[in-house]
C-alpha positions in Angstrom: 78.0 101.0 58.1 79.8 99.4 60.7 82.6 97.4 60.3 82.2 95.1 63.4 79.7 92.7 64.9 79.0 90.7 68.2 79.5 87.4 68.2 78.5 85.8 71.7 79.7 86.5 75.5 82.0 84.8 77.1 84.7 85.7 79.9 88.6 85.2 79.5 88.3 82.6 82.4 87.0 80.5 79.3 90.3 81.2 77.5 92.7 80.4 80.0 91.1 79.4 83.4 92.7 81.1 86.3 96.1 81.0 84.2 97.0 84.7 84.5 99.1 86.8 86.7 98.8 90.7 87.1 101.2 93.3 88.0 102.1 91.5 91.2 103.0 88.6 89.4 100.8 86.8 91.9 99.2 83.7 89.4 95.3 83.8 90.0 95.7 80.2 90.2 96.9 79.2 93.8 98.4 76.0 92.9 101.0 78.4 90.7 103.7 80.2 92.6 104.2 83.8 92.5 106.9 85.8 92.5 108.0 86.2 96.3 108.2 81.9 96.7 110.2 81.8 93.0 112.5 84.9 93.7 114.2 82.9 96.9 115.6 80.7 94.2 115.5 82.6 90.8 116.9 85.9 92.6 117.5 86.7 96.4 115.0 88.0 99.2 115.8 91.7 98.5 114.9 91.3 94.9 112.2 94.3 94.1 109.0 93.2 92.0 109.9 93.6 88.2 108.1 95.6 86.1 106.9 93.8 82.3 110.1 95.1 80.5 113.2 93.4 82.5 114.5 90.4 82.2 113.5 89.4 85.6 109.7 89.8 84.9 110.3 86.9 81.6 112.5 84.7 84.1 109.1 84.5 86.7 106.9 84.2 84.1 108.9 81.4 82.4 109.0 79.6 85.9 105.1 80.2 86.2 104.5 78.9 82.4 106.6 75.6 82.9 104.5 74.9 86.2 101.6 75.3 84.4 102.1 73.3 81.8 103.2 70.6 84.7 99.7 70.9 86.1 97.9 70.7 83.2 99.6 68.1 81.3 102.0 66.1 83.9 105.6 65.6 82.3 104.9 68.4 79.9 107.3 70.3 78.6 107.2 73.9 76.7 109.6 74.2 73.8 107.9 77.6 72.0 106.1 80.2 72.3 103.9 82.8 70.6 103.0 86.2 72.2 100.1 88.1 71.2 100.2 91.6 72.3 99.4 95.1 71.2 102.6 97.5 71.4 106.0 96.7 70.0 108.2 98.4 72.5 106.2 97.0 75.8 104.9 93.8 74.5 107.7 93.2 72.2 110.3 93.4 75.2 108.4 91.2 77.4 108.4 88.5 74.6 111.7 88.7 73.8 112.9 88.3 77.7 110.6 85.3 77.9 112.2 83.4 75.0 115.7 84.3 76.6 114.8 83.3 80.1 113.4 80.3 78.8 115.2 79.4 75.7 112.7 79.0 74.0 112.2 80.3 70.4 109.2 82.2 69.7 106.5 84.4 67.4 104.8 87.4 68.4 102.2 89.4 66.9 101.6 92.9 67.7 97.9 94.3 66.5 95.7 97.3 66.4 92.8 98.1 64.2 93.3 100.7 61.8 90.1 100.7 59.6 91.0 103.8 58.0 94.4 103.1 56.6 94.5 100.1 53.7 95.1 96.5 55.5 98.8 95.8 56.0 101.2 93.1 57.6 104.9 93.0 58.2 107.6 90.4 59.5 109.8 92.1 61.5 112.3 89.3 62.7 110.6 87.5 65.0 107.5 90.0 65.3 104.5 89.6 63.1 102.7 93.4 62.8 99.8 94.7 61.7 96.8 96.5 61.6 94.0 95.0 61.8 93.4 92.3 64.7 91.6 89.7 62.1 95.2 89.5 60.4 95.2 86.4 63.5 94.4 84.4 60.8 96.7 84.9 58.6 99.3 84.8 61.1 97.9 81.3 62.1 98.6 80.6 58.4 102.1 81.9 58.2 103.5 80.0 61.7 101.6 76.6 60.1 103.1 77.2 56.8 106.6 77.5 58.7 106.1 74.5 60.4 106.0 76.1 63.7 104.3 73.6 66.5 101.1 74.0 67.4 100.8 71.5 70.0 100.7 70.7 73.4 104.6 71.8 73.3 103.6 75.4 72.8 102.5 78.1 75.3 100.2 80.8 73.7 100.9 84.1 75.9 98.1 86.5 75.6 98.2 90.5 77.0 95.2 91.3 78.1 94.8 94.8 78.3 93.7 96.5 74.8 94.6 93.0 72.9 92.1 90.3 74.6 90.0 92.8 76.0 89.9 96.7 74.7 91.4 95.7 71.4 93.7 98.9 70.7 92.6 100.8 68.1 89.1 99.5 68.4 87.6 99.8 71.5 90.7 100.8 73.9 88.6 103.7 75.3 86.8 102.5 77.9 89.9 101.2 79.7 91.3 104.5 79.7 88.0 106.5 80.5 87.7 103.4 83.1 90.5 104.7 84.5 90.2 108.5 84.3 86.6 107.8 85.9 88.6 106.5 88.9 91.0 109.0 89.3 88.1 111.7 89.1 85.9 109.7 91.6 89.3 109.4 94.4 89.8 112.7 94.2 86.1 114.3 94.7 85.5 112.1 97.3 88.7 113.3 99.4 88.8 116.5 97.9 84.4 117.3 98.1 83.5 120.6 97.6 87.0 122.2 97.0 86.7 119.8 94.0 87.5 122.0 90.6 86.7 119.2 87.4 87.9 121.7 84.7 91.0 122.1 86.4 91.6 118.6 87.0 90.5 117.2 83.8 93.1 119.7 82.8 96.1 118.5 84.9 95.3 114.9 84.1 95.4 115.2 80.9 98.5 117.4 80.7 100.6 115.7 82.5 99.5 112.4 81.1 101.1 113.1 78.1 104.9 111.5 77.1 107.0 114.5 77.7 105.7 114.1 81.7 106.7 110.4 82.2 110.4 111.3 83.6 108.3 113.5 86.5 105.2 110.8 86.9 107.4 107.8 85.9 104.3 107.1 83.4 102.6 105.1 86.8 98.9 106.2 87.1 99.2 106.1 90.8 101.8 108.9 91.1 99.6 110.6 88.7 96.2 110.6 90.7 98.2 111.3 93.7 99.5 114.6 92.1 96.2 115.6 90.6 95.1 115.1 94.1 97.7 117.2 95.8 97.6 120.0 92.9 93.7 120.4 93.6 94.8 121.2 97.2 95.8 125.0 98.6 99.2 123.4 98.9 100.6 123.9 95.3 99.7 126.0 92.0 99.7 124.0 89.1 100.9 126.1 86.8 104.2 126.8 89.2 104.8 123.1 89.9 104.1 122.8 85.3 106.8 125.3 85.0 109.5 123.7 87.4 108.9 120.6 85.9 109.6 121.7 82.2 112.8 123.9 83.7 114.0 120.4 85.2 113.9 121.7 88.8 111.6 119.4 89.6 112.7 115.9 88.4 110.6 113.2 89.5 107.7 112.2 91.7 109.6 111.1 94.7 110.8 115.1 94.7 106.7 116.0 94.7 106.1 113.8 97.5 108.7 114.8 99.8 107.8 118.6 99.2 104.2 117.5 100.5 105.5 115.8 103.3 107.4 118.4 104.2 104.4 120.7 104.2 102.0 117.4 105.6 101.1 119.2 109.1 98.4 121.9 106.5 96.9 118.4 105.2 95.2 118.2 108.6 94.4 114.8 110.2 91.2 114.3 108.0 91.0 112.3 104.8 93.7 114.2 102.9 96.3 113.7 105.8 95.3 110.2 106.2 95.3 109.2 102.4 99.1 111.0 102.1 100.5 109.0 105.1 99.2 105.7 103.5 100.9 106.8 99.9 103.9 108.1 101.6 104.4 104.8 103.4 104.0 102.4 100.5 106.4 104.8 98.4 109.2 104.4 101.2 108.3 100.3 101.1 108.5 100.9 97.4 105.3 99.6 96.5 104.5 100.4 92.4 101.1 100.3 93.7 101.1 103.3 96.4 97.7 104.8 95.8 95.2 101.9 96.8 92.1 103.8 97.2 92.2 105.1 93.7 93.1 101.5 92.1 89.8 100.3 94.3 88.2 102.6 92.6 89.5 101.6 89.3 88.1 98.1 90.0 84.8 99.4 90.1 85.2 101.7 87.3 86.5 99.1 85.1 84.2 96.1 86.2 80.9 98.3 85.8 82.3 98.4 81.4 82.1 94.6 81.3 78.7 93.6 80.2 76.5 91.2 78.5 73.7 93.5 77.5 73.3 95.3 74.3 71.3 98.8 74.3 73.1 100.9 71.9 74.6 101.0 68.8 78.0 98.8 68.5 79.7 101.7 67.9 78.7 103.5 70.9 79.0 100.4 72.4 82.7 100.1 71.5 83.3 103.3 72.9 82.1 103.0 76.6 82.0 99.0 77.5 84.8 96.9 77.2 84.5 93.7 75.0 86.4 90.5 74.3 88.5 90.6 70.9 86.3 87.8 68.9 89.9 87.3 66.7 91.5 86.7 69.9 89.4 84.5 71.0 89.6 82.4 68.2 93.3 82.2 67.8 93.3 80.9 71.3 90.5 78.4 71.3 92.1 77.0 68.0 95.8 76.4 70.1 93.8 75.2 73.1 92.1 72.3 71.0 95.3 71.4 69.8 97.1 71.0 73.0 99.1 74.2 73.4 99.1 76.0 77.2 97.2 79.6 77.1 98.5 82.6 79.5 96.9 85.5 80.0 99.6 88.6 81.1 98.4 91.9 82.7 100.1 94.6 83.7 97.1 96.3 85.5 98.0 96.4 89.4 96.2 93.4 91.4 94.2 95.5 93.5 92.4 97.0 90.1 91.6 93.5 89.2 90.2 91.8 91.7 87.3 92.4 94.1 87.8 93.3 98.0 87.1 90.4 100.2 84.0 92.3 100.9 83.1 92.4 97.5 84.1 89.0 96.8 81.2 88.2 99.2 79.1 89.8 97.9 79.4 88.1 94.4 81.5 90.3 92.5 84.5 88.6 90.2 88.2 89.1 89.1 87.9 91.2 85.7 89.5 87.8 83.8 86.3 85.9 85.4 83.7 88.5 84.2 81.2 88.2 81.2 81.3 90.8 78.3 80.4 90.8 74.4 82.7 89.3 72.1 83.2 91.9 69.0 85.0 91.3 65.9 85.0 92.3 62.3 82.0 91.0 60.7 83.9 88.4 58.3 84.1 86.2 61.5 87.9 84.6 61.9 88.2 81.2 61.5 
């Protein structure tokens, strides 16, 4: 018997508006800066786009968080925060650079569902961990017992990926099959009948693994872009597996160069014209260099959200991707008492949000989509 129900269908927009910013740190709300107008003051003009763990990424975001409490609340003023978020190390950093940058002080909790183990909680510090997403509420209990605001003073930071949406360890599947899906679908459609699935599904998943990340840099673009070249004529995989484990080949900028160096057998058809527009943004140092697969991933990821039911929920937690009802309460409840709620996302920009094209046509941002809202069935306060 399953241990989860649906609740309703909503879309994040109803959590936090257009309050969110994505890997580009680029607010959704226009009235917000983003992180090329606030780096001419915060940093200087040749000051790369940080990734969620440096200190730089919680000095924008702290900028972005006291503008938007400005806008919402004139003469506001944020004086605390509390992070909710699904890994320690990731997560964890990002909140602690925020309070820093902002001197502010701070709760996070860190969640995942683990039905199968017995329910359990820790304080760690500042971090509030456990496993089971419904422990929200007893979180809520433990800052209120503390006396820790809960007011208009506060900014309630929310990850979106596997916490608000694709709760991790509940239905954090379908992101990644989302993902995998797009991958697969960039590289048949460039790749057509010289297309081997088996030995891609193989690659991906091998070098998708931990012990890879110092040669893909753990970034799912240099990934898809090496399944891609690997499924080519140019390179065996298992020769290009074995340099990489005897540490002659180091990192992806190393791959890359070795297929520009060999970019006149790509030809001047799609393979040759996708490389040239990787190379490119990898020499502008774009995190972001392979934009026809994160297009794809749009797509991919968009086609999960969804208000209708046909299937068992938990089928249905493995293949659409639903709002975390606990979540959603925990945020409702700040909102009604005044605090400011954030949404973070690390996925890139051009996997969140429609073409122009396909903004005309009626298709949404992923935070502006409707989906179920799933949560245990002893419904969170």
């Amino acid at each position: 018997m399953t241990a989860y129900r649906i609740y309703h269908t909503r879309s994040l927009y109803e959590i936090w508006g257009d309050f969110i910013v994505y890997r580009n740190l680029v607010p959704a709300d226009q009235r917000l800066p983003s992180f090329k107008e606030l780096k001419r003051t915060l940093f200087d003009e040749e000051s790369p786009l940080p990734r969620k763990v440096e200190p730089a990424y919680g000095r924008v975001v702290s900028e972005i968080l006291r503008q938007a409490r400005r806008l919402e609340l004139p003469g506001g003023k944020i004086k605390r925060v509390i992070f909710l978020g699904d890994t320690r190390m990731l997560d964890g950093m990002a909140f602690q650079n925020l309070c820093q940058a902002g001197g502010w002080p701070g709760w996070a909790f860190i969640g995942k569902d683990e039905l199968k183990a017995a329910k359990a909680q820790q304080i760690e510090g500042a971090f509030y961990i456990a496993n089971r997403w419904s422990a929200l509420t007893d979180f809520l209990a433990t800052l209120q017992n503390q006396g820790f605001g809960l007011d208009e003073e506060t900014a309630l930071v929310i990850d979106m990926d596997k916490t608000s949406v694709g709760a991790r360890g509940r239905n954090d599947r379908p992101i990644d099959e989302a993902r995998l899906e797009a991958v697969q679908h960039t590289v048949t459609d460039l790749l057509g009948e010289g297309f081997d699935e088996k030995s891609f599904r193989n690659i991906y998943h091998t070098l998708n693994q931990p012990i890879y990340h110092p040669f893909t840099a753990d970034n799912q673009d240099y990934l898809a872009y090496i399944c891609l070249m690997l499924g080519t004529s140019l390179f065996k995989f298992e020769q290009i597996l074995q340099e990489v484990q005897e540490g002659k080949l180091t990192n992806f900028f190393a791959f890359i160069q070795r297929v520009q160096n060999q970019r006149q057998e790509l030809g001047e058809g799609n393979l040759g014209t996708i490389h040239d527009q990787v190379w490119a943004n990898v020499q502008a140092n774009d995190p972001t260099p392979f934009k026809a697969f994160r297009y794809n991933e749009y797509l991919c990821t968009a086609g999960r959200f969804g208000r209708t039911v046909h299937e068992p929920i938990t089928k249905l937690l493995m293949e659409h991707i639903c709002i975390t009802a606990e979540v959603w309460e925990f945020a409702a409840e700040l909102r009604k008492r005044g605090a400011l709620v954030f949404g973070l996302s690390d996925k890139p920009d051009e996997a969140s949000f429609p073409t122009e094209e396909q903004a005309r046509q009626g298709m949404k941002p992923l935070h502006r989509l409707e989906t179920l809202v799933v949560g245990e069935k002893s419904k969170p306060n």
